[in-house]
VOGU-3710 file (C-alpha; in Angstrom, 3 decimals, decimal comma):
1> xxxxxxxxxx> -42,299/-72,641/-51,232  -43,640/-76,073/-50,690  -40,113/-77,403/-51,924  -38,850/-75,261/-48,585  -40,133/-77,173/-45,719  -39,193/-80,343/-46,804  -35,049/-79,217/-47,364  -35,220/-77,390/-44,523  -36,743/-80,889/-42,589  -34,141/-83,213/-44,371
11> xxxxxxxxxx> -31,137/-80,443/-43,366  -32,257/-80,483/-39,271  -32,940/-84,418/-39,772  -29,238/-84,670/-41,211  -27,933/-82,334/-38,238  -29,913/-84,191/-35,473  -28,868/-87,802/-37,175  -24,962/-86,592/-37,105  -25,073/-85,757/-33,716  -27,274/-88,969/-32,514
21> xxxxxxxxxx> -26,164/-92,421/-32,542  -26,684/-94,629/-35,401  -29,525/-97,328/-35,389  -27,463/-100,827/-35,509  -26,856/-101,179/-32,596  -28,064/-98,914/-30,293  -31,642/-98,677/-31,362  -31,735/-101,903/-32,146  -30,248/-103,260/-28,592  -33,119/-100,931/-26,706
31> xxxxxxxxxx> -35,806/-102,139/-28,913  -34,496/-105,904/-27,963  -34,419/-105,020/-24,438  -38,290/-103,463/-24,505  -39,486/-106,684/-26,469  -38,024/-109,378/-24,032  -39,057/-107,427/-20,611  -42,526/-108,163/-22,626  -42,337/-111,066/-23,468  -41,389/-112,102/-19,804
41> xxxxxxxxxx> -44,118/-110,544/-18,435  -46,860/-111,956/-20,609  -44,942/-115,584/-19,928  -45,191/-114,581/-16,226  -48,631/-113,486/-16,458  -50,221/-116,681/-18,411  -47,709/-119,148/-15,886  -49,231/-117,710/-12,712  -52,566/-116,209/-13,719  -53,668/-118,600/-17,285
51> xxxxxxxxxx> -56,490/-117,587/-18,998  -59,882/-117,315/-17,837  -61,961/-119,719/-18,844  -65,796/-120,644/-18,614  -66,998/-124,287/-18,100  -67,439/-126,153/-21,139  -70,154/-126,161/-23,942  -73,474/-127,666/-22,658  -75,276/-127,833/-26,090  -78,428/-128,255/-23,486
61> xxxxxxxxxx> -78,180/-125,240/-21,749  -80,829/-122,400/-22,992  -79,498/-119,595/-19,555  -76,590/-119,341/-21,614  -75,177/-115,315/-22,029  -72,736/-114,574/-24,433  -70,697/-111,692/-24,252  -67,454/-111,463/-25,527  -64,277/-109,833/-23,339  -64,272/-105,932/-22,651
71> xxxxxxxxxx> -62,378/-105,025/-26,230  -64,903/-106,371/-28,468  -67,850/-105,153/-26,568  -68,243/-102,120/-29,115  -68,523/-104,701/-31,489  -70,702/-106,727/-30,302  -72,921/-103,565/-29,247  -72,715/-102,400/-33,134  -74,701/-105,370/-34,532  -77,310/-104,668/-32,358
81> xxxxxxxxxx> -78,326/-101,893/-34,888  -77,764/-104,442/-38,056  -80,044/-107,188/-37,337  -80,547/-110,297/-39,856  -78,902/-109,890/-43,168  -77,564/-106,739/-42,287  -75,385/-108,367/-39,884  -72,568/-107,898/-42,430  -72,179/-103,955/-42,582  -70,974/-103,704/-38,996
91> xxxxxxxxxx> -68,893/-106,911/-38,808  -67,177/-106,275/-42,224  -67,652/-103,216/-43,877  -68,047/-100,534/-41,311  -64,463/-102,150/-39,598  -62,822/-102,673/-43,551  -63,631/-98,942/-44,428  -61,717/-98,147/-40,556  -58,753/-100,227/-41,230  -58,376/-98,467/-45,305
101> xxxxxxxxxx> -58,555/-95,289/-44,178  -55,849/-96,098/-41,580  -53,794/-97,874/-44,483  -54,031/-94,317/-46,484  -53,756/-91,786/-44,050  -49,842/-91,337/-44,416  -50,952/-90,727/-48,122  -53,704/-88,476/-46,873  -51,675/-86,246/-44,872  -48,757/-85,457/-46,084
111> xxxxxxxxxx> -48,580/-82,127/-44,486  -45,338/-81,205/-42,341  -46,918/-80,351/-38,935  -47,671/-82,959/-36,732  -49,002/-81,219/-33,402  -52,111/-82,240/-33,027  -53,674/-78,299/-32,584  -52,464/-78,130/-36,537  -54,183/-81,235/-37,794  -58,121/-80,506/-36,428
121> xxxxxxxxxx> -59,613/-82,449/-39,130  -57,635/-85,686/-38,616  -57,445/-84,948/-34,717  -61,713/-84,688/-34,729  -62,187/-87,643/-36,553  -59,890/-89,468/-34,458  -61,165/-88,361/-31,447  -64,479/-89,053/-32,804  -63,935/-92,409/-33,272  -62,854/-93,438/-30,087
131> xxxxxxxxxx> -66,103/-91,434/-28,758  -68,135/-93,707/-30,479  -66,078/-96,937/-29,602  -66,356/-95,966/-25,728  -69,901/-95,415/-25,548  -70,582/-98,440/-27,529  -68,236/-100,408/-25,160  -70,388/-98,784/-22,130  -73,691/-99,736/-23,860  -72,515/-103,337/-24,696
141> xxxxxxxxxx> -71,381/-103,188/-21,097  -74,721/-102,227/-19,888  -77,001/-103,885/-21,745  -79,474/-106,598/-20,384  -78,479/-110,446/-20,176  -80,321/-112,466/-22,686  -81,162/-115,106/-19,983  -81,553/-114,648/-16,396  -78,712/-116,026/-14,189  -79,246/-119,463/-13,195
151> xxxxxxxxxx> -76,767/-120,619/-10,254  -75,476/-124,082/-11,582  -76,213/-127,294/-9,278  -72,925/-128,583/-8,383  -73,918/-132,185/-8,682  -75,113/-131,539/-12,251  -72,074/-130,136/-13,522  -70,559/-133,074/-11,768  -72,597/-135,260/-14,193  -71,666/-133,286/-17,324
161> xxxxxxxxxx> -68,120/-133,320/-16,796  -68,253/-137,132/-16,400  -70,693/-137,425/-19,630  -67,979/-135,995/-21,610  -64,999/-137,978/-19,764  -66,767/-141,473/-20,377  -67,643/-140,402/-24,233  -71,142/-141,305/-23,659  -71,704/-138,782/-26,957  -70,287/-141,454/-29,271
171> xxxxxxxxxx> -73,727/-143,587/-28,300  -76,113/-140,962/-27,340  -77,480/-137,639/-28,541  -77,968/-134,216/-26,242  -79,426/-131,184/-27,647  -79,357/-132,937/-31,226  -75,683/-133,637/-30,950  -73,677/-137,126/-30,151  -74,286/-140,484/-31,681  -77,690/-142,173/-32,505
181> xxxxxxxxxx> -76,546/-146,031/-31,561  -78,608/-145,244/-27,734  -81,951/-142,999/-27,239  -81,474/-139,349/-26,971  -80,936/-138,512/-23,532  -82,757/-135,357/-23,098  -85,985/-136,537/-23,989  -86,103/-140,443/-22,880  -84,364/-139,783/-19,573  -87,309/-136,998/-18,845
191> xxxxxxxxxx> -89,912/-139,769/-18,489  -87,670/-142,545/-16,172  -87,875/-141,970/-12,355  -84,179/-141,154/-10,755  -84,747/-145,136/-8,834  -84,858/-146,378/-12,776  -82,096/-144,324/-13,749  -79,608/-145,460/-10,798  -80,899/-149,049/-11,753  -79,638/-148,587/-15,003
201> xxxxxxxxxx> -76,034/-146,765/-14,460  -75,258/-149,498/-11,784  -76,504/-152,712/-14,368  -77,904/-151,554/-17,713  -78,708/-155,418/-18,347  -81,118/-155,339/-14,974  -83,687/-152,659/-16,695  -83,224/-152,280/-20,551  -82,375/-156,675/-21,051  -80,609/-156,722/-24,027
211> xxxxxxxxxx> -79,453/-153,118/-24,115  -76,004/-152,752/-25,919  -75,037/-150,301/-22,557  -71,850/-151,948/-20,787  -71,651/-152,055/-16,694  -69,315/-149,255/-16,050  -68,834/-150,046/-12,659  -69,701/-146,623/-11,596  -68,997/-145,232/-7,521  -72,167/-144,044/-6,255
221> xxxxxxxxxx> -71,581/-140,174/-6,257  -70,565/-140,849/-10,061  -74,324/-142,361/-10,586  -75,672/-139,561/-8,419  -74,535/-137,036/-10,249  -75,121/-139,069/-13,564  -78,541/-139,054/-12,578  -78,901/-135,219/-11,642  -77,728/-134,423/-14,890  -80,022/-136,265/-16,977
231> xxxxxxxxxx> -83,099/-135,132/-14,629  -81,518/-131,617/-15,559  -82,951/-131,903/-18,712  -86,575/-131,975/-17,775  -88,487/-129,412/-16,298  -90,437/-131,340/-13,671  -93,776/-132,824/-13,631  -96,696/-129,919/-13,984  -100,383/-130,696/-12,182  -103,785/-131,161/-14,171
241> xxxxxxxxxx> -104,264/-126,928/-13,668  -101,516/-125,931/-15,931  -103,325/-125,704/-18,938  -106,124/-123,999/-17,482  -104,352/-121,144/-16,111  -102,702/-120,746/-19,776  -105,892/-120,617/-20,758  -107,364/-117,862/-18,151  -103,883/-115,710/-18,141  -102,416/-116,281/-21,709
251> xxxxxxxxxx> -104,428/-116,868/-24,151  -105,946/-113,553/-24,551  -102,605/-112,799/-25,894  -100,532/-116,357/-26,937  -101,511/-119,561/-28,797  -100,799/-123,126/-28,199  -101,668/-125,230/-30,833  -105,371/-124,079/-32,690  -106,094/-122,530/-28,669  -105,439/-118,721/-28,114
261> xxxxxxxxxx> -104,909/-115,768/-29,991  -102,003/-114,137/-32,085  -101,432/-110,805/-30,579  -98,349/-112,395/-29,017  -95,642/-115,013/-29,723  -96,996/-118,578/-30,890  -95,626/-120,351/-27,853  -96,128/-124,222/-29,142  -92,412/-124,857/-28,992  -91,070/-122,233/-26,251
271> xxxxxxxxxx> -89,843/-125,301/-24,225  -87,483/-125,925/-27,203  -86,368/-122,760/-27,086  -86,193/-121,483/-23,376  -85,989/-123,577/-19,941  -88,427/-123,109/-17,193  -86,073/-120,903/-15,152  -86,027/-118,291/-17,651  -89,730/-118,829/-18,375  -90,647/-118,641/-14,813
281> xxxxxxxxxx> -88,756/-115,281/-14,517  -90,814/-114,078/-17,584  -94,144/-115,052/-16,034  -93,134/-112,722/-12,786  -91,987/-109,739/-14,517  -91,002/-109,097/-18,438  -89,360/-106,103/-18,137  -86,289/-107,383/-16,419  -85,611/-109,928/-19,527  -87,302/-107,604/-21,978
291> xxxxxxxxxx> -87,734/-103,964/-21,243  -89,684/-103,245/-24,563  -92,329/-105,922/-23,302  -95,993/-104,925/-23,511  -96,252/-107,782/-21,083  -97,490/-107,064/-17,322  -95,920/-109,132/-14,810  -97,739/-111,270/-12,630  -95,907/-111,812/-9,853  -98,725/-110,780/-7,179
301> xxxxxxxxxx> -101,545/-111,570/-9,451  -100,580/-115,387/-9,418  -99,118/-117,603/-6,785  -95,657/-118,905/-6,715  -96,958/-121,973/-7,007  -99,198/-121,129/-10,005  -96,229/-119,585/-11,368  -94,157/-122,509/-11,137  -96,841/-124,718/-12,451  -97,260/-122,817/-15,679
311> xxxxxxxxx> -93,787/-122,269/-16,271  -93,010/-126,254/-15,655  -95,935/-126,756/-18,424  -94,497/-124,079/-20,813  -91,093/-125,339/-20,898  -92,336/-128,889/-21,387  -93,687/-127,621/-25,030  -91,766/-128,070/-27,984  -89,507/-130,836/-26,238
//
């Protein structure tokens, strides 16, 4: 009996081949057509559309969000539930065991219907997996941004793109990265007034006397925006009350140093960690940056300017 289906398949295959036309070269011909009516519209596509593309790596930028594109979101939503060490089972072996199991399923069924009412056990597991792949795609999709979104000041990115077209990384370090021949520009430049810093782009000699700098004979918008990018780095000067209202709104909770208590984060290096912006929109209201927070917000109980004060001292720690 189980001999039965398969002559009976080869005899209508035979039948159905005899009356058909023969692979080379009418199969073959359509299958070229298909492939280069591709092929010229993917060339079309990346001519007139390209790829997009974000700006460049700043290696100093903490409002950063990664996400990858749409078709790895389920992915990227997966390792959410394998933190640490466990990264591992959901980048490697939960996709390896997907991929084997595709490898082997024309071993695995070997049966001779193929409509997909006959096959319920391959047909729910199928089905089943794309379930899960589109609601992890939709949670990835919907999850909240690590950072809040910081509009970029057009001047600074100005700056940066110039930073990198002068190689001033060969000399100088960023974010721990570039050369150590000059200071490290995101903390020296942090104490220097923007007068001191134009001083220097137009004639390091006339500042820093015996500085191994050349004259670039810069145009001024190319100093201004040299200078609003190393000002970027700094979060701007914080008055004598700062610590104080740490002290009367924080430390109940968070410690600086030896000063506050540990029911909360140590926050001794947050600066090195997150910029004021993102601090700032912490201070106002946890929830939309973290909605498992325990945090109130106080946006109402503090003053924007109180607010802006502590978050300028906060992200000057750890710098």
């Amino acid at each position: 009996m189980a001999g039965g289906w398969h002559e009976e398949y080869k005899k209508k295959y035979k039948e159905l081949k005899e009356a058909g036309k023969s692979f080379f070269p009418h199969t073959v011909f359509k299958d070229t057509l298909a492939a280069l009516f591709i092929l010229a519209l993917l060339s079309f596509l990346a001519w007139h559309f390209g790829a997009g593309l974000e700006e460049p790596a700043d290696p100093t930028d903490t409002t950063y969000n990664p996400r990858p594109e749409w078709y790895f979101l389920f992915m990227f939503q997966a390792l959410k539930f394998f933190p640490g060490h466990l990264e591992a089972i959901a980048a490697v072996v939960f996709p390896g065991a997907a991929i084997t199991v595709l490898i082997l399923l024309p071993f695995l069924d070997r049966g001779p219907r193929r409509h997909i009412v006959d096959r319920k056990a391959l047909t729910g597991l199928g089905i089943a997996a794309l379930a899960g792949i589109a609601y992890l795609t939709w949670a990835g999709y919907k999850s909240p941004l690590t950072n809040p979104i910081v509009e970029k000041d057009p001047n600074v990115m100005a700056g940066m793109r110039l930073y990198r077209q002068l190689n001033c990384a060969y000399c100088h370090r960023i974010g721990g990265k570039g050369g150590g021949i000059g200071p490290e520009l995101d903390k020296a430049t942090a104490e220097e007034t923007e007068e001191w810093l134009e001083k220097h782009f137009r004639d390091p000699q006339s500042v820093s006397p015996g500085s191994a700098m050349p004259k670039l004979n810069l145009l001024d918008d190319e100093i201004h925006a040299l200078v609003a990018y190393m000002k970027s780095f700094g979060a701007g000067p914080y008055t004598k009350e700062a610590p104080k209202l740490f002290v009367e709104n924080c430390a109940a909770c968070h410690r600086i140093e030896t000063e506050g208590a540990d029911t909360g984060p140590d926050l001794s290096l947050i600066g090195s960690a997150r910029d004021k912006a993102y601090i700032k929109k912490y201070i106002e209201d946890p929830s939309t940056l973290n909605p498992d927070s325990a945090m109130p917000g106080y946006k109402g109980q503090m003053t924007e300017t109180q607010i802006e004060d502590l978050a300028r001292y906060l992200s000057s720690l750890g710098r």
